[in-house]
C-alpha positions as CSV (number, residue, x, y, z in Angstrom):
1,X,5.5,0.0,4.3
2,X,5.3,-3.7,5.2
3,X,7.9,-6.4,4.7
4,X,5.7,-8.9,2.6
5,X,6.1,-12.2,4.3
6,X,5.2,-14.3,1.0
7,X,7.4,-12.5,-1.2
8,X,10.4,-10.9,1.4
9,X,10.3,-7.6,-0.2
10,X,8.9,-4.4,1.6
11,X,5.7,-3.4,0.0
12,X,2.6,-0.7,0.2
13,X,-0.5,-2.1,1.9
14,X,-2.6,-4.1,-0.2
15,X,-4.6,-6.6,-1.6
16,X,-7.5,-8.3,-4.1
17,X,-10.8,-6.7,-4.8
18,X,-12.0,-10.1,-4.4
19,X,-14.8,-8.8,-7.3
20,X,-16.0,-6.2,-4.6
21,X,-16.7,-3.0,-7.1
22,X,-16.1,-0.5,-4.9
23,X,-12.4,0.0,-5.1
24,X,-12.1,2.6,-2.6
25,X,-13.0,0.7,-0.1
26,X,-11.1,-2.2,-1.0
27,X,-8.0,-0.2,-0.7
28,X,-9.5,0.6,3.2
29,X,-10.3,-2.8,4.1
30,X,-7.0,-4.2,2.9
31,X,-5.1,-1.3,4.5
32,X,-7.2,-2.0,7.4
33,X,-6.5,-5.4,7.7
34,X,-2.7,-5.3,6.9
35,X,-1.9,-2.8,9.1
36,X,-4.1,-3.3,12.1
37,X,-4.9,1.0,11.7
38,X,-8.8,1.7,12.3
39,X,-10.0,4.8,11.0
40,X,-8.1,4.9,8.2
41,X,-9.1,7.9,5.3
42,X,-9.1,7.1,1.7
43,X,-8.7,10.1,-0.6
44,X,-10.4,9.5,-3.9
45,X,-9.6,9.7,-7.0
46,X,-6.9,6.7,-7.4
47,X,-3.5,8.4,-7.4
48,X,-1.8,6.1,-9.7
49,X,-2.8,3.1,-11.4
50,X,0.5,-0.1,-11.7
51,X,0.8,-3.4,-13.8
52,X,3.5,-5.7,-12.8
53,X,4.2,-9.4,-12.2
54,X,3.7,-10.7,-9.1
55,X,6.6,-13.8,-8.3
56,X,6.1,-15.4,-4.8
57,X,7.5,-18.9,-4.1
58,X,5.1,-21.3,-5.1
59,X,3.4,-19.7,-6.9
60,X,3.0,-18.9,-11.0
61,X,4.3,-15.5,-11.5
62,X,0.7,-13.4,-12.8
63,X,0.6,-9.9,-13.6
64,X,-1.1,-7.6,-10.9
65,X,-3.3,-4.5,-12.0
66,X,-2.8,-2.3,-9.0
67,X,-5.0,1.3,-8.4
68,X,-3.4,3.0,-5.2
69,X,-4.9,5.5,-3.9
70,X,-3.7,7.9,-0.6
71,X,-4.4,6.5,2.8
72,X,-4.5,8.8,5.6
73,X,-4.0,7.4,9.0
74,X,-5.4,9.3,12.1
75,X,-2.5,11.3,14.2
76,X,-0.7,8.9,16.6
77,X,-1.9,5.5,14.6
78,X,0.9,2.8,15.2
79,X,0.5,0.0,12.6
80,X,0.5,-3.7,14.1
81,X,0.8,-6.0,11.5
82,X,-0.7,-9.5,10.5
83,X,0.4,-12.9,9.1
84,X,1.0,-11.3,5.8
85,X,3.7,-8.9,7.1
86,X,7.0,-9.8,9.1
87,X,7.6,-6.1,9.6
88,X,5.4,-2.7,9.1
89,X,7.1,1.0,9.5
90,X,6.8,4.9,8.1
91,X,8.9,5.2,5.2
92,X,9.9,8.8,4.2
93,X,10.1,9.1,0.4
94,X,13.8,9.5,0.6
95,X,14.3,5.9,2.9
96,X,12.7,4.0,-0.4
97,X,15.2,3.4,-2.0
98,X,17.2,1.3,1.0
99,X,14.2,-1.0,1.3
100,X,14.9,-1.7,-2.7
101,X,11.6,-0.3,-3.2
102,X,10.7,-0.8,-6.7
103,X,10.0,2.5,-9.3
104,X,6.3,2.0,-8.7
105,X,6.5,2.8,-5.6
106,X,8.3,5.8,-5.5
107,X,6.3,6.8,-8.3
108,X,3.1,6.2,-6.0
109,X,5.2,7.9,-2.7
110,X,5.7,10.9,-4.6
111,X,1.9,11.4,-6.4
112,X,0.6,10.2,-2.6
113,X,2.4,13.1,-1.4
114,X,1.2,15.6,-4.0
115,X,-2.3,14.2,-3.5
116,X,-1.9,15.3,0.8
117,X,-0.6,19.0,-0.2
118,X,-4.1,19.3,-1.6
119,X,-6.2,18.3,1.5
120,X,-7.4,20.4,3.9
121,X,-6.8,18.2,7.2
């Protein structure tokens, strides 16, 4: 999880297709990006798909079409975050809720963690 610096809240990684089609890798490069992990495993199909509004000072809140999909870091990765994070850590799913995680997130926690029962790592 990542505390989002824009919005203060802790977060998933993430970001905007951008109008790349290939959503998959999206999901890499932006995981990539935010959480400075190379390497990084995308299981496909999308796990669960979210639409919610976005708010962020200064901005108009917008409504944000989110497909998340697993993301499997090598053993030993340490996250090092970017400008768009003031904090990154390992969540277990039972530590959501005292980050105010919102129910789309433990809804995606708990079908990511279904999703890794069925891979043969």
């Amino acid at each position: 999880m990542l505390l989002h610096s824009k919005v203060g809240r802790w977060l998933q990684p993430g970001g905007h297709a951008d109008g790349d089609a290939s959503l998959p890798g999206v999901a890499r490069r932006e995981a990539e990006e935010e959480t400075g992990i190379v390497g990084l495993r995308v299981v496909v199909p999308a796990v669960d798909l979210d639409v919610h509004v976005f708010e962020a000072a200064g901005e108009v809140a917008h409504d944000h079409l989110d497909v998340r999909y697993l993301v499997v870091a090598p053993p030993g990765a340490t996250p090092q975050g970017n400008h768009e994070s003031q904090a990154l850590r390992w969540v277990a799913v039972d530590d959501l809720a005292g980050l105010d995680a919102d129910p789309g997130t433990h809804r995606l926690a708990r079908a990511a963690l279904a999703a890794l029962d069925t891979l043969d790592l």
